[in-house]
C-alpha positions as CSV (number, residue, x, y, z in Angstrom):
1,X,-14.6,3.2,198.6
2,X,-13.3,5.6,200.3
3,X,-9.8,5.5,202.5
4,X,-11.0,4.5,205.9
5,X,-12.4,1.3,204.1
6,X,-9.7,1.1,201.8
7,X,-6.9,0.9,205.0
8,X,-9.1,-2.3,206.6
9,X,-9.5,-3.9,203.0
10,X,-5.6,-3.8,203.1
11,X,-5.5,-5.9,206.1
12,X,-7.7,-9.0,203.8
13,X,-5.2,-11.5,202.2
14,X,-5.1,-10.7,198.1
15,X,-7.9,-12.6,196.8
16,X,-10.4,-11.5,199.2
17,X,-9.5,-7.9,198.2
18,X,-9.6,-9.1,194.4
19,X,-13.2,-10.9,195.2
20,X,-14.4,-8.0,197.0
21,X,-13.2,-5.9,194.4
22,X,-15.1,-7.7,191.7
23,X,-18.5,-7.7,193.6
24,X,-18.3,-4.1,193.8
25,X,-17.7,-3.4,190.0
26,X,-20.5,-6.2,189.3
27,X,-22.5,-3.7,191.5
28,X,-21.3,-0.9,189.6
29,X,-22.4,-2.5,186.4
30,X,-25.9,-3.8,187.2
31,X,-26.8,0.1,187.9
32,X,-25.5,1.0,185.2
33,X,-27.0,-1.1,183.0
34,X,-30.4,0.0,184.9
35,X,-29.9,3.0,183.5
36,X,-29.4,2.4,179.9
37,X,-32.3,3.0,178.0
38,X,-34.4,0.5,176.7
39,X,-34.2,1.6,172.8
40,X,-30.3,1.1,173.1
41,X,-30.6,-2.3,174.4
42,X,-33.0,-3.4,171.3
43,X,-30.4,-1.5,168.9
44,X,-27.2,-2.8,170.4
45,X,-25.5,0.5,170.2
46,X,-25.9,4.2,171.5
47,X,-26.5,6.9,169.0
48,X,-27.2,9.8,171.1
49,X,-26.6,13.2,168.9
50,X,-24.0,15.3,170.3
51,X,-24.2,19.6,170.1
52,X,-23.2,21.3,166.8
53,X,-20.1,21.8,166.1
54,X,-18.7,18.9,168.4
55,X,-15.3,17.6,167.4
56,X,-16.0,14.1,167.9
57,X,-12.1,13.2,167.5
58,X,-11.0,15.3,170.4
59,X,-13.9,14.4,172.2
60,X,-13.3,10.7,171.9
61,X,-9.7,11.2,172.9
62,X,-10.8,13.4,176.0
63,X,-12.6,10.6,177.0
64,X,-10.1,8.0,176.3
65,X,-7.6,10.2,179.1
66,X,-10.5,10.7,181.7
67,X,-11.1,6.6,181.6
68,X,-7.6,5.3,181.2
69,X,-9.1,3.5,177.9
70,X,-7.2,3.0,174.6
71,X,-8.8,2.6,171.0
72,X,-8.0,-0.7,169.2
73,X,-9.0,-0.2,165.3
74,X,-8.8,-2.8,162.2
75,X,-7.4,-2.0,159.3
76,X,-11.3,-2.5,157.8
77,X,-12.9,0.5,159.5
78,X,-12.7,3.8,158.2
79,X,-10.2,5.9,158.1
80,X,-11.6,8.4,160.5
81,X,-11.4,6.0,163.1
82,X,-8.0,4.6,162.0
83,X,-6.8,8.2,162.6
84,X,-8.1,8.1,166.3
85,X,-7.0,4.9,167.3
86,X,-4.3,4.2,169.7
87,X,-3.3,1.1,168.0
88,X,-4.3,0.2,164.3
89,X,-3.9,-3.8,163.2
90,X,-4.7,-7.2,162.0
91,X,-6.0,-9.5,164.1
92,X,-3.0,-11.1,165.2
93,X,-1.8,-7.8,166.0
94,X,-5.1,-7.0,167.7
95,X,-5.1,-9.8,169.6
96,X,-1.2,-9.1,170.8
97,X,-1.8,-5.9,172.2
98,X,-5.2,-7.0,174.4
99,X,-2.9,-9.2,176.0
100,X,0.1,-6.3,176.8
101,X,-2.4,-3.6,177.1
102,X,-2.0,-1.8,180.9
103,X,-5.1,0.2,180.0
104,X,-8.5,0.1,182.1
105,X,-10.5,0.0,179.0
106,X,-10.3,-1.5,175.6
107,X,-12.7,0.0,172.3
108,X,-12.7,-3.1,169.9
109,X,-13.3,-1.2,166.6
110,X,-13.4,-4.2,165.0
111,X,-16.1,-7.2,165.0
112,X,-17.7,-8.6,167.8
113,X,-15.6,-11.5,167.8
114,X,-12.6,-9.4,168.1
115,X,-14.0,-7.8,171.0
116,X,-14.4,-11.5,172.4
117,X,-10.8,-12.0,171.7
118,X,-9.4,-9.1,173.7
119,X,-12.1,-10.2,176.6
120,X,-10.4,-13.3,177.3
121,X,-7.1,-12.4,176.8
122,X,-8.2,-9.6,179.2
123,X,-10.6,-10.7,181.7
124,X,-10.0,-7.9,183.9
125,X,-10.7,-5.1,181.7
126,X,-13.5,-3.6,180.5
127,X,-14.0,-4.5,176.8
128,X,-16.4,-1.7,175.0
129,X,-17.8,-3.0,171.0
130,X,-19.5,0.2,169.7
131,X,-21.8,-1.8,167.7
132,X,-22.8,-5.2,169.0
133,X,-25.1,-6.0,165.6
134,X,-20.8,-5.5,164.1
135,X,-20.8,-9.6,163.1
136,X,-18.7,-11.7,160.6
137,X,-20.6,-13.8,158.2
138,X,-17.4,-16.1,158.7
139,X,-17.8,-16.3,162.2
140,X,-21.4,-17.2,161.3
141,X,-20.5,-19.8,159.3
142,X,-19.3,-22.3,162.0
143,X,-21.9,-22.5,164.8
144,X,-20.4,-24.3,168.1
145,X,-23.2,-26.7,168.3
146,X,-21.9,-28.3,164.7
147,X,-18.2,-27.9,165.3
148,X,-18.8,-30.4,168.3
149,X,-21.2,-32.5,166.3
150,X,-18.2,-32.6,163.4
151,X,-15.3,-33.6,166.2
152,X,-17.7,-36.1,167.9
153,X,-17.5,-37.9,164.0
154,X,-13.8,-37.5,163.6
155,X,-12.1,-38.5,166.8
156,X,-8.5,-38.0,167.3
157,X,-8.9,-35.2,165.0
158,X,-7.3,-31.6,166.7
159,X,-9.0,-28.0,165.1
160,X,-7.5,-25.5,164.2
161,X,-9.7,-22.7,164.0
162,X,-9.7,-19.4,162.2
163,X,-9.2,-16.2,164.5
164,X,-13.0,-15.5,163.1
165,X,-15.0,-17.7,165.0
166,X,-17.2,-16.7,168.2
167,X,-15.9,-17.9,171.7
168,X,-17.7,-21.1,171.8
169,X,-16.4,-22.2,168.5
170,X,-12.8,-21.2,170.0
171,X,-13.6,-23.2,173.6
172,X,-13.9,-26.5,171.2
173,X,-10.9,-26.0,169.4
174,X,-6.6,-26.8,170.2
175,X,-4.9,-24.0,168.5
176,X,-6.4,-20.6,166.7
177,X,-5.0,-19.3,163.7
178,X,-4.7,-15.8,161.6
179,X,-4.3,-15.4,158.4
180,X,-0.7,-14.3,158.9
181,X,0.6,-16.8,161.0
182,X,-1.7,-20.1,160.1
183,X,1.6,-21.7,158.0
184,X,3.7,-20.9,160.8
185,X,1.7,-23.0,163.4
186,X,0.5,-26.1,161.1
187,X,4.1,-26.3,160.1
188,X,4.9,-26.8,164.0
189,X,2.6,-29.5,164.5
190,X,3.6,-33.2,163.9
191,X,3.3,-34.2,160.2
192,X,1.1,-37.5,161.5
193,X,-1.3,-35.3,163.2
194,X,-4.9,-35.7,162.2
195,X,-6.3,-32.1,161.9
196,X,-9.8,-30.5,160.8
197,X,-9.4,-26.5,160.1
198,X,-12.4,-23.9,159.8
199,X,-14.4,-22.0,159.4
200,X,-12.7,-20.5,156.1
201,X,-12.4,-23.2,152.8
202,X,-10.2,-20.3,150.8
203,X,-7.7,-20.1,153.5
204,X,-7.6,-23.8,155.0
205,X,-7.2,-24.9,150.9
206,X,-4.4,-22.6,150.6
207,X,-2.5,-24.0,153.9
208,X,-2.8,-27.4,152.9
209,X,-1.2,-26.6,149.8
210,X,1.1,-25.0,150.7
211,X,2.3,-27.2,153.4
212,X,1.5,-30.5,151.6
213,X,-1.3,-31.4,154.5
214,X,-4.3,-33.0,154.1
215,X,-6.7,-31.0,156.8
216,X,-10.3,-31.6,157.2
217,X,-12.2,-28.2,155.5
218,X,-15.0,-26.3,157.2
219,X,-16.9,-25.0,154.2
220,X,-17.4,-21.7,155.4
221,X,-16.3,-18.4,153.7
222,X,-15.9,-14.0,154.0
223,X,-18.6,-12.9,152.0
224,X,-16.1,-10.1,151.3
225,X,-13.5,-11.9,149.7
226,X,-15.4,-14.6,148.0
227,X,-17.0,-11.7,145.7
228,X,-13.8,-10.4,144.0
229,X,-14.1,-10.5,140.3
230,X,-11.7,-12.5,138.6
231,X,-12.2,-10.8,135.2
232,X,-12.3,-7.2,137.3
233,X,-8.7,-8.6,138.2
234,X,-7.8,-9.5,134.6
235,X,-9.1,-6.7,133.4
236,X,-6.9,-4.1,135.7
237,X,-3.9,-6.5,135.2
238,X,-4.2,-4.9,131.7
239,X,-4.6,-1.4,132.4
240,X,-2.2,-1.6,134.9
241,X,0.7,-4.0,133.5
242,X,3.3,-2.9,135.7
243,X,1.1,-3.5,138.5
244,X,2.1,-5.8,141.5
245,X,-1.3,-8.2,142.7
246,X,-2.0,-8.3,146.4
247,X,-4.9,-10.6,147.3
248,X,-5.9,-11.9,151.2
249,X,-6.1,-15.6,151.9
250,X,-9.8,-15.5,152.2
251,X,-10.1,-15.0,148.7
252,X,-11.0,-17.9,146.2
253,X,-8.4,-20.3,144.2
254,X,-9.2,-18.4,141.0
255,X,-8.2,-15.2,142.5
256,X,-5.0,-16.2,144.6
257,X,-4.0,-18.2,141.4
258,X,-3.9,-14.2,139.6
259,X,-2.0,-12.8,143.1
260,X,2.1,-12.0,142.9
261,X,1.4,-11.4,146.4
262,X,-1.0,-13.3,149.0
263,X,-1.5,-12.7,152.4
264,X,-2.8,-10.9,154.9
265,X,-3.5,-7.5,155.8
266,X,0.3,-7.2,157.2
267,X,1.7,-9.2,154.5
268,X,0.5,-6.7,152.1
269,X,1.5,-3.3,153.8
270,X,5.0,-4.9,154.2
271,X,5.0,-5.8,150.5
272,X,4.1,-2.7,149.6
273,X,6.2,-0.7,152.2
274,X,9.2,-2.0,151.0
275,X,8.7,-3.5,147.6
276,X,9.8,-0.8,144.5
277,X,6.8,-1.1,142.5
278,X,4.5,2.1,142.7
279,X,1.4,0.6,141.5
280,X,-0.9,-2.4,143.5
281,X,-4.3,-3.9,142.6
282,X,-5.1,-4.7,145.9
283,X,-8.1,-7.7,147.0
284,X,-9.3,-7.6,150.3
285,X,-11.7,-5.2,152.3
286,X,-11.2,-1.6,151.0
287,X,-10.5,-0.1,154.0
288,X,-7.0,-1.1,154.2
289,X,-6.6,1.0,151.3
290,X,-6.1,3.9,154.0
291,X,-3.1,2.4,155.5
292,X,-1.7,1.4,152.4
293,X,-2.1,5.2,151.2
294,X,-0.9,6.6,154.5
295,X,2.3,4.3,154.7
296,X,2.9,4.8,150.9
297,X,2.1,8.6,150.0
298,X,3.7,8.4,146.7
299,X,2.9,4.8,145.2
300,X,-1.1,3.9,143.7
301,X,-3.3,1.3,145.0
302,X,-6.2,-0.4,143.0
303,X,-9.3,-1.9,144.5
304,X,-10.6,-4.4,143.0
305,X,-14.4,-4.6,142.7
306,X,-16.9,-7.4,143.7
307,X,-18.5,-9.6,140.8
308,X,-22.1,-8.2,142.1
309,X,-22.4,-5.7,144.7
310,X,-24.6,-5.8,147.3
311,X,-26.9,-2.9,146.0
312,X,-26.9,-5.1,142.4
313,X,-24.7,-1.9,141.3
314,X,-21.9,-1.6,139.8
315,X,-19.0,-0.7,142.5
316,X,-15.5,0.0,142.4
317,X,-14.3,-1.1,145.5
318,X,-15.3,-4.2,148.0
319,X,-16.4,-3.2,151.3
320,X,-17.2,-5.2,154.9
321,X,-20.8,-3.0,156.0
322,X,-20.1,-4.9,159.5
323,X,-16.7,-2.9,160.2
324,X,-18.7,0.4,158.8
325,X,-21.3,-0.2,161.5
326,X,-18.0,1.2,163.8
327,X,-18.5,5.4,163.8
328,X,-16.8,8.4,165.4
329,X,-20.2,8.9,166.9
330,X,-21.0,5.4,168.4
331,X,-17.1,5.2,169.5
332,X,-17.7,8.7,171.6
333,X,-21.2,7.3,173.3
334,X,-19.4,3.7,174.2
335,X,-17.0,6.2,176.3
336,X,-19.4,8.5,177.7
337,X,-22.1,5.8,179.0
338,X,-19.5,3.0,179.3
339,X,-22.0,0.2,176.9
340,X,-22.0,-1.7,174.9
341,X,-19.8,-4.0,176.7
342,X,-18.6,-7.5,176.2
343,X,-18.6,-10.5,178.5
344,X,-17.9,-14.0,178.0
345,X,-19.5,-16.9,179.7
346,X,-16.6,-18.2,182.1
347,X,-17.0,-21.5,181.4
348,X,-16.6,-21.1,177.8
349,X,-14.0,-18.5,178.7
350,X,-11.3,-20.8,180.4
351,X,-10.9,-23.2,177.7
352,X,-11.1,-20.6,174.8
353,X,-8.8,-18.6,175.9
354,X,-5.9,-21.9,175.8
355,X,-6.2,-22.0,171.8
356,X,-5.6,-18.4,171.9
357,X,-2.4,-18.5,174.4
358,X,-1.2,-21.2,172.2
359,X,-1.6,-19.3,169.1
360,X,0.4,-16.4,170.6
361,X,3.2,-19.0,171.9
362,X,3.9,-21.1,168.9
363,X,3.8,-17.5,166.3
Protein backbone atom coordinates (compact mmCIF):
# COMPACT_ATOMS: atom_id res chain seq x y z
CA UNK A 1 0.00 0.00 0.00
CA UNK A 2 1.63 2.58 -0.73
CA UNK A 3 1.27 6.38 0.98
CA UNK A 4 -1.18 8.07 -1.31
CA UNK A 5 -3.56 5.15 -0.32
CA UNK A 6 -2.36 4.93 3.05
CA UNK A 7 -3.30 9.02 3.70
CA UNK A 8 -7.28 8.21 2.38
CA UNK A 9 -7.28 4.81 4.48
CA UNK A 10 -6.52 7.21 7.41
CA UNK A 11 -9.67 9.13 6.80
CA UNK A 12 -11.92 5.34 7.38
CA UNK A 13 -13.03 5.02 11.06
CA UNK A 14 -10.61 2.11 12.85
CA UNK A 15 -12.25 -1.00 12.08
CA UNK A 16 -12.76 -0.38 8.48
CA UNK A 17 -8.96 0.21 8.37
CA UNK A 18 -8.49 -3.05 10.66
CA UNK A 19 -11.08 -5.02 8.12
CA UNK A 20 -9.41 -3.71 5.22
CA UNK A 21 -6.30 -4.45 6.61
CA UNK A 22 -7.18 -8.12 7.09
CA UNK A 23 -8.51 -8.64 3.54
CA UNK A 24 -5.29 -7.60 2.25
CA UNK A 25 -3.01 -9.96 4.31
CA UNK A 26 -5.71 -12.83 3.53
CA UNK A 27 -4.72 -11.75 -0.05
CA UNK A 28 -1.28 -11.88 0.76
CA UNK A 29 -1.54 -15.35 2.09
CA UNK A 30 -3.68 -17.12 -0.53
CA UNK A 31 -0.62 -16.20 -3.10
CA UNK A 32 1.48 -17.30 -1.00
CA UNK A 33 0.23 -20.37 -0.31
CA UNK A 34 -0.15 -20.69 -4.35
CA UNK A 35 3.16 -20.76 -4.38
CA UNK A 36 4.19 -23.45 -1.98
CA UNK A 37 5.00 -26.45 -3.52
CA UNK A 38 2.98 -29.30 -3.61
CA UNK A 39 5.51 -31.90 -1.96
CA UNK A 40 5.62 -29.46 1.18
CA UNK A 41 2.04 -29.42 1.51
CA UNK A 42 1.82 -33.48 1.67
CA UNK A 43 4.98 -33.37 4.17
CA UNK A 44 3.80 -30.62 6.40
CA UNK A 45 7.12 -28.93 6.58
CA UNK A 46 9.80 -27.31 4.24
CA UNK A 47 13.18 -28.95 3.99
CA UNK A 48 14.84 -27.17 1.30
CA UNK A 49 18.83 -27.69 1.58
CA UNK A 50 20.63 -24.57 2.11
CA UNK A 51 24.54 -23.92 0.42
CA UNK A 52 27.58 -25.41 2.25
CA UNK A 53 28.84 -23.94 4.79
CA UNK A 54 25.55 -22.05 5.80
CA UNK A 55 25.37 -21.03 9.52
CA UNK A 56 21.96 -21.95 10.04
CA UNK A 57 21.96 -20.07 13.59
CA UNK A 58 22.87 -16.74 12.26
CA UNK A 59 20.84 -17.26 9.41
CA UNK A 60 17.77 -18.01 11.41
CA UNK A 61 18.39 -14.96 13.55
CA UNK A 62 18.92 -12.76 10.40
CA UNK A 63 15.70 -13.68 9.53
CA UNK A 64 14.06 -13.33 12.77
CA UNK A 65 15.37 -9.18 12.53
CA UNK A 66 14.21 -8.78 8.79
CA UNK A 67 10.54 -10.24 9.86
CA UNK A 68 10.09 -8.73 13.34
CA UNK A 69 9.64 -12.53 14.48
CA UNK A 70 10.77 -14.05 17.80
CA UNK A 71 11.62 -17.86 18.45
CA UNK A 72 9.59 -19.51 21.25
CA UNK A 73 11.38 -22.97 22.13
CA UNK A 74 10.35 -25.91 24.83
CA UNK A 75 12.42 -27.08 27.06
CA UNK A 76 11.99 -30.67 25.00
CA UNK A 77 13.62 -29.66 21.72
CA UNK A 78 17.17 -29.77 21.34
CA UNK A 79 19.56 -27.89 22.53
CA UNK A 80 20.57 -26.25 19.28
CA UNK A 81 17.39 -24.71 19.07
CA UNK A 82 17.21 -23.81 22.79
CA UNK A 83 20.38 -21.85 22.12
CA UNK A 84 18.58 -19.77 19.23
CA UNK A 85 15.48 -19.08 20.82
CA UNK A 86 14.35 -15.83 22.05
CA UNK A 87 12.42 -17.19 24.83
CA UNK A 88 12.96 -20.81 26.20
CA UNK A 89 9.95 -22.40 28.60
CA UNK A 90 7.17 -24.53 29.85
CA UNK A 91 4.07 -24.23 28.58
CA UNK A 92 2.74 -22.01 30.99
CA UNK A 93 5.53 -19.93 30.29
CA UNK A 94 5.03 -20.36 26.59
CA UNK A 95 1.72 -19.52 26.68
CA UNK A 96 2.57 -16.17 28.89
CA UNK A 97 4.74 -14.69 26.57
CA UNK A 98 2.22 -15.28 23.22
CA UNK A 99 0.02 -13.23 25.06
CA UNK A 100 2.88 -10.13 25.93
CA UNK A 101 4.66 -10.74 22.76
CA UNK A 102 4.84 -7.23 20.47
CA UNK A 103 6.49 -9.28 17.73
CA UNK A 104 4.96 -9.74 14.10
CA UNK A 105 5.73 -13.34 14.12
CA UNK A 106 5.81 -16.15 16.48
CA UNK A 107 8.05 -19.77 15.76
CA UNK A 108 6.32 -22.36 18.10
CA UNK A 109 9.17 -24.83 18.56
CA UNK A 110 7.15 -26.74 20.41
CA UNK A 111 3.99 -29.10 19.42
CA UNK A 112 1.28 -28.19 17.29
CA UNK A 113 -0.91 -27.62 20.07
CA UNK A 114 1.36 -25.13 21.44
CA UNK A 115 1.31 -23.35 18.29
CA UNK A 116 -2.57 -23.32 18.68
CA UNK A 117 -2.13 -21.82 22.06
CA UNK A 118 -0.02 -18.83 21.07
CA UNK A 119 -2.73 -18.50 17.95
CA UNK A 120 -5.44 -17.67 20.03
CA UNK A 121 -3.91 -15.87 22.56
CA UNK A 122 -2.54 -13.97 19.42
CA UNK A 123 -4.96 -13.79 16.75
CA UNK A 124 -3.22 -11.07 14.99
CA UNK A 125 0.01 -12.54 14.58
CA UNK A 126 1.40 -14.76 12.35
CA UNK A 127 2.03 -18.15 14.16
CA UNK A 128 4.85 -20.36 12.11
CA UNK A 129 5.05 -24.54 13.58
CA UNK A 130 8.10 -25.81 11.58
CA UNK A 131 6.68 -29.15 11.58
CA UNK A 132 3.01 -29.54 11.44
CA UNK A 133 3.20 -33.79 11.62
CA UNK A 134 5.03 -32.23 15.56
CA UNK A 135 1.78 -33.89 17.52
CA UNK A 136 1.23 -35.08 21.26
CA UNK A 137 0.02 -38.53 21.78
CA UNK A 138 -1.71 -36.74 24.91
CA UNK A 139 -3.35 -34.39 22.89
CA UNK A 140 -4.43 -37.44 20.89
CA UNK A 141 -5.82 -38.96 23.58
CA UNK A 142 -8.93 -36.79 24.07
CA UNK A 143 -10.68 -36.23 20.73
CA UNK A 144 -13.36 -33.24 20.96
CA UNK A 145 -16.05 -35.26 19.60
CA UNK A 146 -15.91 -37.62 22.95
CA UNK A 147 -15.12 -34.91 25.43
CA UNK A 148 -18.64 -33.53 24.40
CA UNK A 149 -20.19 -36.98 24.32
CA UNK A 150 -18.56 -37.35 28.17
CA UNK A 151 -20.02 -33.71 29.38
CA UNK A 152 -23.40 -34.42 27.61
CA UNK A 153 -23.46 -37.71 30.39
CA UNK A 154 -22.24 -35.72 33.30
CA UNK A 155 -24.12 -32.49 33.52
CA UNK A 156 -23.28 -29.83 35.84
CA UNK A 157 -19.91 -31.20 35.67
CA UNK A 158 -17.04 -28.07 34.62
CA UNK A 159 -13.50 -29.53 32.71
CA UNK A 160 -10.66 -28.79 33.43
CA UNK A 161 -8.41 -29.56 30.79
CA UNK A 162 -4.69 -30.21 30.45
CA UNK A 163 -2.67 -27.43 28.41
CA UNK A 164 -2.18 -30.57 25.96
CA UNK A 165 -5.22 -30.86 24.27
CA UNK A 166 -6.03 -29.46 20.52
CA UNK A 167 -8.33 -26.26 20.34
CA UNK A 168 -11.52 -28.02 20.10
CA UNK A 169 -10.98 -29.99 23.15
CA UNK A 170 -10.03 -26.46 24.78
CA UNK A 171 -13.44 -24.68 23.13
CA UNK A 172 -15.48 -27.49 25.34
CA UNK A 173 -13.73 -26.90 28.42
CA UNK A 174 -14.04 -23.87 31.68
CA UNK A 175 -10.54 -23.54 32.73
CA UNK A 176 -7.09 -25.04 31.19
CA UNK A 177 -4.37 -26.16 33.32
CA UNK A 178 -0.31 -26.89 33.25
CA UNK A 179 1.36 -29.01 35.05
CA UNK A 180 2.74 -26.14 37.17
CA UNK A 181 -0.11 -24.37 38.06
CA UNK A 182 -3.04 -27.16 37.99
CA UNK A 183 -3.14 -27.16 42.23
CA UNK A 184 -3.15 -23.61 42.12
CA UNK A 185 -6.39 -23.30 40.12
CA UNK A 186 -8.46 -26.46 41.49
CA UNK A 187 -7.66 -25.16 44.86
CA UNK A 188 -9.55 -21.79 43.71
CA UNK A 189 -12.50 -23.39 42.75
CA UNK A 190 -15.43 -24.10 45.11
CA UNK A 191 -14.89 -27.35 47.18
CA UNK A 192 -18.74 -28.44 46.07
CA UNK A 193 -17.93 -28.01 42.50
CA UNK A 194 -18.46 -31.06 40.30
CA UNK A 195 -15.34 -31.26 38.02
CA UNK A 196 -14.09 -33.84 35.21
CA UNK A 197 -10.14 -33.25 34.40
CA UNK A 198 -8.25 -34.66 31.23
CA UNK A 199 -6.76 -35.72 29.12
CA UNK A 200 -3.76 -36.94 31.57
CA UNK A 201 -4.79 -39.86 34.39
CA UNK A 202 -1.04 -39.43 36.02
CA UNK A 203 -1.44 -35.81 36.55
CA UNK A 204 -5.39 -35.54 37.30
CA UNK A 205 -4.65 -38.63 40.03
CA UNK A 206 -1.93 -36.66 41.55
CA UNK A 207 -4.21 -33.34 41.90
CA UNK A 208 -6.91 -35.03 43.49
CA UNK A 209 -4.66 -36.32 45.91
CA UNK A 210 -3.17 -33.81 46.65
CA UNK A 211 -6.01 -31.57 47.05
CA UNK A 212 -8.44 -34.20 48.62
CA UNK A 213 -10.94 -33.84 45.29
CA UNK A 214 -12.75 -36.28 43.78
CA UNK A 215 -12.40 -35.20 39.81
CA UNK A 216 -13.74 -37.20 37.00
CA UNK A 217 -10.36 -38.84 35.11
CA UNK A 218 -9.79 -38.80 31.42
CA UNK A 219 -7.79 -41.90 30.87
CA UNK A 220 -5.36 -40.58 28.65
CA UNK A 221 -1.47 -40.48 29.10
CA UNK A 222 2.34 -38.96 27.67
CA UNK A 223 3.68 -41.83 26.04
CA UNK A 224 6.88 -40.28 27.31
CA UNK A 225 6.46 -40.36 30.84
CA UNK A 226 4.31 -43.41 31.21
CA UNK A 227 7.62 -45.46 30.01
CA UNK A 228 9.97 -44.60 32.84
CA UNK A 229 11.38 -47.64 34.49
CA UNK A 230 10.64 -47.97 37.95
CA UNK A 231 13.49 -50.43 38.61
CA UNK A 232 15.90 -48.08 36.13
CA UNK A 233 14.87 -45.56 39.08
CA UNK A 234 15.62 -47.98 41.85
CA UNK A 235 18.46 -49.00 40.43
CA UNK A 236 20.22 -45.39 39.99
CA UNK A 237 18.85 -44.51 43.47
CA UNK A 238 21.64 -47.03 44.41
CA UNK A 239 24.38 -45.93 42.45
CA UNK A 240 23.65 -42.58 43.13
CA UNK A 241 22.53 -42.55 46.99
CA UNK A 242 23.10 -38.97 47.53
CA UNK A 243 21.01 -38.34 44.62
CA UNK A 244 17.92 -35.91 44.80
CA UNK A 245 14.75 -37.55 42.43
CA UNK A 246 13.01 -35.20 40.14
CA UNK A 247 10.03 -36.71 38.29
CA UNK A 248 7.10 -34.59 36.04
CA UNK A 249 3.50 -35.12 36.94
CA UNK A 250 2.79 -37.03 33.82
CA UNK A 251 4.69 -39.82 35.15
CA UNK A 252 2.92 -42.93 36.82
CA UNK A 253 2.01 -43.39 40.71
CA UNK A 254 4.92 -45.94 41.00
CA UNK A 255 7.25 -43.48 39.79
CA UNK A 256 6.11 -40.14 41.67
CA UNK A 257 5.80 -42.44 44.75
CA UNK A 258 10.12 -42.85 44.23
CA UNK A 259 10.27 -38.77 43.43
CA UNK A 260 11.78 -36.22 46.43
CA UNK A 261 10.84 -33.85 43.89
CA UNK A 262 7.58 -33.73 41.42
CA UNK A 263 6.73 -31.23 39.18
CA UNK A 264 7.09 -29.67 36.24
CA UNK A 265 9.62 -28.64 33.96
CA UNK A 266 10.04 -25.24 36.05
CA UNK A 267 9.56 -26.96 39.35
CA UNK A 268 12.59 -28.93 38.54
CA UNK A 269 15.14 -26.24 37.27
CA UNK A 270 14.13 -24.19 40.41
CA UNK A 271 14.77 -27.25 42.59
CA UNK A 272 17.77 -27.78 41.11
CA UNK A 273 18.92 -24.07 40.78
CA UNK A 274 18.73 -23.52 44.25
CA UNK A 275 18.68 -26.76 46.09
CA UNK A 276 22.59 -27.86 47.46
CA UNK A 277 22.57 -31.30 46.20
CA UNK A 278 24.98 -31.74 43.12
CA UNK A 279 23.56 -34.84 41.86
CA UNK A 280 19.70 -35.38 40.19
CA UNK A 281 18.09 -38.41 38.52
CA UNK A 282 15.89 -36.61 36.53
CA UNK A 283 12.21 -38.24 34.87
CA UNK A 284 10.77 -36.41 32.22
CA UNK A 285 11.71 -35.72 28.38
CA UNK A 286 15.52 -35.60 28.05
CA UNK A 287 15.76 -32.57 26.63
CA UNK A 288 15.43 -30.56 29.57
CA UNK A 289 18.57 -32.01 30.50
CA UNK A 290 20.14 -29.00 28.50
CA UNK A 291 18.75 -26.40 30.66
CA UNK A 292 19.34 -28.17 33.64
CA UNK A 293 23.18 -28.44 32.55
CA UNK A 294 23.32 -24.92 31.28
CA UNK A 295 21.70 -23.30 34.55
CA UNK A 296 23.78 -25.78 36.80
CA UNK A 297 27.41 -26.11 35.20
CA UNK A 298 28.84 -27.69 38.11
CA UNK A 299 26.08 -30.15 39.55
CA UNK A 300 25.20 -33.89 37.56
CA UNK A 301 22.00 -34.82 36.17
CA UNK A 302 20.74 -38.48 35.48
CA UNK A 303 18.24 -39.48 32.93
CA UNK A 304 16.34 -42.08 33.58
CA UNK A 305 15.61 -44.57 30.87
CA UNK A 306 12.23 -45.91 29.47
CA UNK A 307 11.21 -49.66 30.49
CA UNK A 308 11.27 -50.43 26.50
CA UNK A 309 12.45 -48.10 24.06
CA UNK A 310 10.90 -47.38 21.06
CA UNK A 311 13.68 -49.13 18.81
CA UNK A 312 13.14 -52.39 21.38
CA UNK A 313 16.86 -51.21 22.49
CA UNK A 314 18.22 -50.58 25.31
CA UNK A 315 18.42 -46.60 25.82
CA UNK A 316 19.67 -44.41 28.38
CA UNK A 317 17.61 -41.53 28.24
CA UNK A 318 13.65 -41.00 27.35
CA UNK A 319 13.03 -38.87 24.43
CA UNK A 320 9.68 -37.08 22.80
CA UNK A 321 10.50 -37.85 18.59
CA UNK A 322 7.57 -35.18 18.11
CA UNK A 323 9.65 -32.10 19.71
CA UNK A 324 12.82 -33.65 17.61
CA UNK A 325 10.74 -33.25 14.41
CA UNK A 326 11.64 -29.21 15.33
CA UNK A 327 15.35 -28.51 13.39
CA UNK A 328 17.66 -25.65 12.76
CA UNK A 329 16.95 -26.36 9.20
CA UNK A 330 13.02 -26.48 9.17
CA UNK A 331 13.08 -23.43 11.76
CA UNK A 332 15.32 -21.39 8.87
CA UNK A 333 12.72 -22.42 5.79
CA UNK A 334 9.47 -21.44 8.16
CA UNK A 335 11.29 -17.89 8.08
CA UNK A 336 12.34 -17.70 4.62
CA UNK A 337 8.91 -18.95 2.86
CA UNK A 338 6.70 -17.85 5.81
CA UNK A 339 4.74 -21.78 6.10
CA UNK A 340 3.84 -23.73 7.77
CA UNK A 341 1.44 -21.57 9.45
CA UNK A 342 -1.28 -22.08 12.00
CA UNK A 343 -4.86 -20.96 12.04
CA UNK A 344 -7.66 -21.79 14.11
CA UNK A 345 -11.27 -22.04 13.14
CA UNK A 346 -12.88 -18.79 14.67
CA UNK A 347 -15.64 -20.30 15.94
CA UNK A 348 -13.75 -22.71 17.88
CA UNK A 349 -11.29 -19.92 18.51
CA UNK A 350 -13.62 -17.52 20.67
CA UNK A 351 -14.60 -19.93 23.25
CA UNK A 352 -11.13 -21.64 23.47
CA UNK A 353 -9.37 -19.00 24.01
CA UNK A 354 -11.79 -18.08 27.56
CA UNK A 355 -10.32 -21.34 29.33
CA UNK A 356 -7.02 -20.05 28.46
CA UNK A 357 -7.59 -16.24 29.75
CA UNK A 358 -8.83 -17.85 32.82
CA UNK A 359 -5.98 -20.05 33.34
CA UNK A 360 -3.65 -16.98 33.04
CA UNK A 361 -6.00 -14.92 35.48
CA UNK A 362 -6.51 -17.31 38.40
CA UNK A 363 -2.32 -18.58 38.25
Amino acid sequence: MNKKSDGKLSTYPRHIILFILFLLKKKKRKYNNMLLKKEWKEQGFIDEPVAEGTDLKKEIRRLCKEKDAIILAHYYTVGDIQDIADFVGDSLALARKAAETDAKVMVMCGVHFMAETCKLLSPEKTVLCPDLNAGCSLADSCKAEDLKKFKDEHPGYQVISYVNTTAAVKALTDVVVTSGNAKKVVDQLPKDAKLIFGPDYNLGNYINEVTGRNMLLWNGGCHVHERFSVSKIAELKKQYPDAVVMAHLECKGPVLALADVKGSTADMLKFARENYATQFIVATEAGILHELQRSCPDKEFIPVPPEISESGLECSCNECQYMKMNTLLKIYNTLKYGWPHVEVDAAIAKNAVKPIERMLELS
